[in-house]
C-alpha positions as CSV (number, residue, x, y, z in Angstrom):
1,X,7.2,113.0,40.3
2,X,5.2,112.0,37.4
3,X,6.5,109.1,35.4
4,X,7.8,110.6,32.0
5,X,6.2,108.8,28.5
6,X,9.5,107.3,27.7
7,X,9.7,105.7,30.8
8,X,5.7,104.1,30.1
9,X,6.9,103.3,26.8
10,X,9.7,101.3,28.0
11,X,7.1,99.3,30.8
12,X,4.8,99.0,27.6
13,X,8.1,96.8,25.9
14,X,8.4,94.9,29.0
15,X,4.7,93.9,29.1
16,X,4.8,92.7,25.8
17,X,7.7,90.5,27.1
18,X,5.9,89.0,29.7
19,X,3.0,88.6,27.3
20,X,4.9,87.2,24.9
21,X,6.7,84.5,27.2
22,X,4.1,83.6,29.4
23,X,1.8,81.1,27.4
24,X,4.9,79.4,26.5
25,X,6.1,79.0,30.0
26,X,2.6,77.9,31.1
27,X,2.7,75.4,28.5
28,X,6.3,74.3,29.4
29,X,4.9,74.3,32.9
30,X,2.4,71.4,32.0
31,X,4.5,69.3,29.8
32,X,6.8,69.1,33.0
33,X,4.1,68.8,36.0
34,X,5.7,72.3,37.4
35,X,4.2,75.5,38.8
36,X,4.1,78.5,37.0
37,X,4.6,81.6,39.4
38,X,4.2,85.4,38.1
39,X,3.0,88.5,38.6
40,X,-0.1,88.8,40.1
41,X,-2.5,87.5,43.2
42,X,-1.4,84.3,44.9
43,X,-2.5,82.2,47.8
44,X,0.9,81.0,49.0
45,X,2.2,84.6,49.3
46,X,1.3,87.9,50.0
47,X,1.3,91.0,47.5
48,X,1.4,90.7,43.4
49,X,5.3,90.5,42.9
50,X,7.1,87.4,42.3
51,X,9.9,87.6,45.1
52,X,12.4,85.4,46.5
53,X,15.3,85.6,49.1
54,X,18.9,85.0,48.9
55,X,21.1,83.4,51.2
56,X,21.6,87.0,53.0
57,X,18.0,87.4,53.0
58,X,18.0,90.0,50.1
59,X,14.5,89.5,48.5
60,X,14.6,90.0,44.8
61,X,11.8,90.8,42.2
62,X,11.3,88.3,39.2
63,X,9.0,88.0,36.2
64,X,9.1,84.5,36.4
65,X,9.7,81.3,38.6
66,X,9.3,77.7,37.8
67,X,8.5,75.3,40.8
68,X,8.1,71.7,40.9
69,X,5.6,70.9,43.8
70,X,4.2,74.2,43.4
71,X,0.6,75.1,43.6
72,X,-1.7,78.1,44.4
73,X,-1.7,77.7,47.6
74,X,2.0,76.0,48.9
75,X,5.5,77.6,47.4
76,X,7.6,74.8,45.2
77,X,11.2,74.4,44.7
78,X,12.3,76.5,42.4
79,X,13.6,75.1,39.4
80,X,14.0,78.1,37.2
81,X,14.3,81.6,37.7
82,X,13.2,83.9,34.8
83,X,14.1,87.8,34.1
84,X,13.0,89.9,31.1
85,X,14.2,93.4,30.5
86,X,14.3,96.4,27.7
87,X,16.8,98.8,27.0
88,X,16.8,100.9,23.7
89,X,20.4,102.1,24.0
90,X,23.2,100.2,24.0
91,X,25.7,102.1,26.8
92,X,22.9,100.9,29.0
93,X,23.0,97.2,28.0
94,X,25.8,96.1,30.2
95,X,24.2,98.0,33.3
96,X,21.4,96.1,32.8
97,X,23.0,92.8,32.2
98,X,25.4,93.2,35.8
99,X,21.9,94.6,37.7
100,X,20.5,90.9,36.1
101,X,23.4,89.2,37.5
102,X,22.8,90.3,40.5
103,X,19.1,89.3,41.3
104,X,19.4,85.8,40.0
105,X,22.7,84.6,40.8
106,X,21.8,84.7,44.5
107,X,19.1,83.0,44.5
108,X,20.6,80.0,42.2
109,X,23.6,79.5,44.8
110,X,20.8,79.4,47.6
111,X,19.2,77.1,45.6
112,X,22.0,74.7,44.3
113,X,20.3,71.8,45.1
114,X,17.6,72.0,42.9
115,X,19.9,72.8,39.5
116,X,17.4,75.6,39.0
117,X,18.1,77.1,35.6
118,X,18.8,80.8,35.2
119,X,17.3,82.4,32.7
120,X,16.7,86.4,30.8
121,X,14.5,87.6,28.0
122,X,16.0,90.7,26.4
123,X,14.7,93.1,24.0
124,X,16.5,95.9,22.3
125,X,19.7,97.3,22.1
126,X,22.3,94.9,24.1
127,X,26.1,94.8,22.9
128,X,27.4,91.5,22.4
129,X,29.8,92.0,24.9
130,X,27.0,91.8,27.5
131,X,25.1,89.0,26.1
132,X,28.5,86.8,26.1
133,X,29.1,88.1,29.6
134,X,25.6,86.4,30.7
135,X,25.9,83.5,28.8
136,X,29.5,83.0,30.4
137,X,27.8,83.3,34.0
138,X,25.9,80.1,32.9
139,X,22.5,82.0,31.7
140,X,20.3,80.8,29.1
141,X,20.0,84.3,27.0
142,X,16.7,84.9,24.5
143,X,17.3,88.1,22.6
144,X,14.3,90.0,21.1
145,X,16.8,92.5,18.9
146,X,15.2,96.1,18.0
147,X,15.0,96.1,14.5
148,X,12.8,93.0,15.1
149,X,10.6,94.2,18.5
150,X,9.8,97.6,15.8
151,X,8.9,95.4,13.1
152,X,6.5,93.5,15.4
153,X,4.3,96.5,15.8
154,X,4.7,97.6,12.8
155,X,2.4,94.7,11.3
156,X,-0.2,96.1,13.3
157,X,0.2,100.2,12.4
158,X,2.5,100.9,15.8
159,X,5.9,102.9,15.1
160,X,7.4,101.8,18.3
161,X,10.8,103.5,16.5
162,X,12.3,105.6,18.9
163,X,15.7,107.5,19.2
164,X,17.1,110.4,22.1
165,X,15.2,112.9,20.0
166,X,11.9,111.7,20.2
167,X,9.3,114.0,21.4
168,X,7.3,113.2,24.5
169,X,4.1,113.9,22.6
170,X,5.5,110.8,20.2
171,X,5.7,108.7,23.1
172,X,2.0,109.2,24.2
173,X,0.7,108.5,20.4
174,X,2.5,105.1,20.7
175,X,1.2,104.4,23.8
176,X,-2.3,105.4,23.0
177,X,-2.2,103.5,20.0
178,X,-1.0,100.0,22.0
179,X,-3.8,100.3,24.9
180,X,-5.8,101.0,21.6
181,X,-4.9,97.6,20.4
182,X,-8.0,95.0,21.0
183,X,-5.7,92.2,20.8
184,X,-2.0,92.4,22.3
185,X,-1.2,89.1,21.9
186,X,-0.7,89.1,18.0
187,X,2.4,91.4,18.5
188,X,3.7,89.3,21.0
189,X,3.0,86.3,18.7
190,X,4.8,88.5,15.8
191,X,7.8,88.9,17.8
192,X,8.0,84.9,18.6
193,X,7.4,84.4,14.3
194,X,10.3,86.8,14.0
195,X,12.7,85.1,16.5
196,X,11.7,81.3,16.0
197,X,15.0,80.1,16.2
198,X,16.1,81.8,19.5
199,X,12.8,81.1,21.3
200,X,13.4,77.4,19.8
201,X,16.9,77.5,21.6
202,X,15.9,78.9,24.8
203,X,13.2,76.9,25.5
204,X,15.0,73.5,24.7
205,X,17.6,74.7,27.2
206,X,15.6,75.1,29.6
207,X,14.0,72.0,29.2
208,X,17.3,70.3,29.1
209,X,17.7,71.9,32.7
210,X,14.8,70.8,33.8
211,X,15.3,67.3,33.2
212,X,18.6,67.1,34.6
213,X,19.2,65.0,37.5
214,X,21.9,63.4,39.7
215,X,23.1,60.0,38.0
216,X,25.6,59.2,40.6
217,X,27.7,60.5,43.3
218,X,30.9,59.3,44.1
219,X,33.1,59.6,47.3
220,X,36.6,59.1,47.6
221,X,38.1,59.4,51.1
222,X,41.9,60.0,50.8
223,X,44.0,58.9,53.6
224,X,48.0,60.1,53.5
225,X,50.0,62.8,53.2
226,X,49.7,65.1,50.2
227,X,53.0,65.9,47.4
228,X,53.9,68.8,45.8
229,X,56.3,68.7,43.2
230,X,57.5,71.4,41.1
231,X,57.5,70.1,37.8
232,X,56.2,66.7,35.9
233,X,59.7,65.0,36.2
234,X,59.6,65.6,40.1
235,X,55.8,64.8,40.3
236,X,56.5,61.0,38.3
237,X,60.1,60.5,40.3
238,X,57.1,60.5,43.1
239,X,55.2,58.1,41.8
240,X,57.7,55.6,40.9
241,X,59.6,55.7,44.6
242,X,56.1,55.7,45.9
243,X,55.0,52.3,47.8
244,X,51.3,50.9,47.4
245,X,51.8,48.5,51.0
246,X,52.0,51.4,53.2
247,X,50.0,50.8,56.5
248,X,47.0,52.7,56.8
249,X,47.7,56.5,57.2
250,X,45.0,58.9,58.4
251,X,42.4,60.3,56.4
252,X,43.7,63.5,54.8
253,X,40.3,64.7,53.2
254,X,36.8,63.6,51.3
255,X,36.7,64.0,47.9
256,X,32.6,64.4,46.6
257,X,31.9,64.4,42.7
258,X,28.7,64.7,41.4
259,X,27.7,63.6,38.2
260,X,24.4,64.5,36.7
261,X,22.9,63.1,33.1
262,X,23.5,65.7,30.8
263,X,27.4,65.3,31.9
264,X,27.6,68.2,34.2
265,X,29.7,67.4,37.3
266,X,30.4,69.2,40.8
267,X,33.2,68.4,42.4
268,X,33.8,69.5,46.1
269,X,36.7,68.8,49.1
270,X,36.5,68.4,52.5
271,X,38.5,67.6,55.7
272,X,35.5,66.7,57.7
273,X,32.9,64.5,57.8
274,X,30.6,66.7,58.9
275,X,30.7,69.0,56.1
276,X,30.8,66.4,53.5
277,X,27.3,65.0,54.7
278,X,26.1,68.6,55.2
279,X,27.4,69.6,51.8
280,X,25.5,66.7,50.3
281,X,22.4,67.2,52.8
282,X,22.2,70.5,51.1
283,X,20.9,67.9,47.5
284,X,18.4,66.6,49.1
């Protein structure tokens, strides 16, 4: 089936996206000594997409993927995961956002032990409601608004205006007049002009992910029997009657905090040894 104009029109969006976001991100990439993977040929993988694997072994596509001791020819450790999407309508916005959801998150559990930030670029129509729901999953969100992505081609004579009603023959003009365009990259700049402060935001949070590392780990193993009391007067009567001298009882559980610089902490319990050093192994 041949691939309708709206549907080119929409890929058009998304390439200006990527063309918009990449020389930042390559720039980013060299402030920080990391590896900028995208689409396109690479040594240390086969074909041009930019895919990774979840714990389940569910590859999914990306548009972007920081690594640090990445290079053209050996895969990294990926630091930051990267999405960018379009979607003129809003009833399609929180669709979109959930489908997002579920090709990063994966990988960032997977990949705990490198922090890796998780990150989307969205242009468009998006409610609020699915922009807080991504930003309450821990996402850092960049949002390219319509009125502002039409007003970017406008500067250069494209009406990239479109609504349900628009003809198919409309859709072709616009894309004939943006492969028409000898230089691309001045829209995408527009759109960065008209959004400063959001690409400003995004890209200091992502920094600020970048440069976050463990500050210390502490371990507290808990020997004795564990109290539950059913209110706070029950819970200090417990204290008080409680003795500090008691012999030595057996170890009830490990408790593991980590604390990182940016004051971000995991905390985790365990009744084994085992999976206390294998849940920390799993930093390294």
């Amino acid at each position: 089936m041949a691939e309708s104009p709206a549907h080119k029109f929409g890929q058009m969006i998304g390439d200006l996206l990527e063309l918009a976001l990449e020389p930042h991100l390559q720039k980013f990439a060299r402030k920080h000594k990391l590896y900028l993977d995208k689409k396109g040929e690479r040594k240390a993988r086969s074909g041009k997409k930019v895919s990774w694997t979840d714990a389940n072994n569910n590859k999914h596509d990306l548009d972007f993927v920081l690594e640090r001791g990445g290079t053209e020819n050996k895969i990294g450790i990926p630091v930051a995961f990267i999405e960018s999407a379009w979607r003129r309508y809003t009833k399609h916005s929180r669709n979109k956002a959930q489908e997002i959801q579920s090709a990063v998150l994966p990988l960032a559990t997977k990949y705990k032990s490198s922090s890796p930030f998780v990150g989307v670029v969205l242009a468009g129509e998006f409610t609020q409601g699915a922009l807080t729901q991504l930003k309450s999953l821990g996402f850092g969100v960049l949002y390219f608004p319509y009125e502002s992505v039409v007003k970017a081609f406008a500067k250069f004579g494209i009406n990239a205006a479109s609504d349900e009603k628009t003809a198919e023959a409309d859709f072709r003009k616009k894309i004939e007049s943006w492969n028409k365009l000898p230089n691309k990259e001045d829209v995408a700049k527009e759109l960065l002009k008209l959004n400063k402060k959001g690409v400003d935001e995004f890209l200091s949070s992502l920094s600020d992910s970048v440069s976050r590392y463990i500050e210390r780990i502490i371990i507290l193993p808990l020997h004795g029997q564990e109290n539950i009391s059913n209110s706070v007067t029950e819970a200090i009567d417990f204290l008080k009657k409680y003795s500090e001298d008691k012999p030595k009882l057996p170890l009830s559980k490990y408790e593991i905090i980590i604390k990182y610089n940016t004051g971000d902490r995991i905390e985790a319990s365990f009744k084994d040894k085992k999976d206390s050093i294998k849940f920390l192994e799993s930093y390294i």
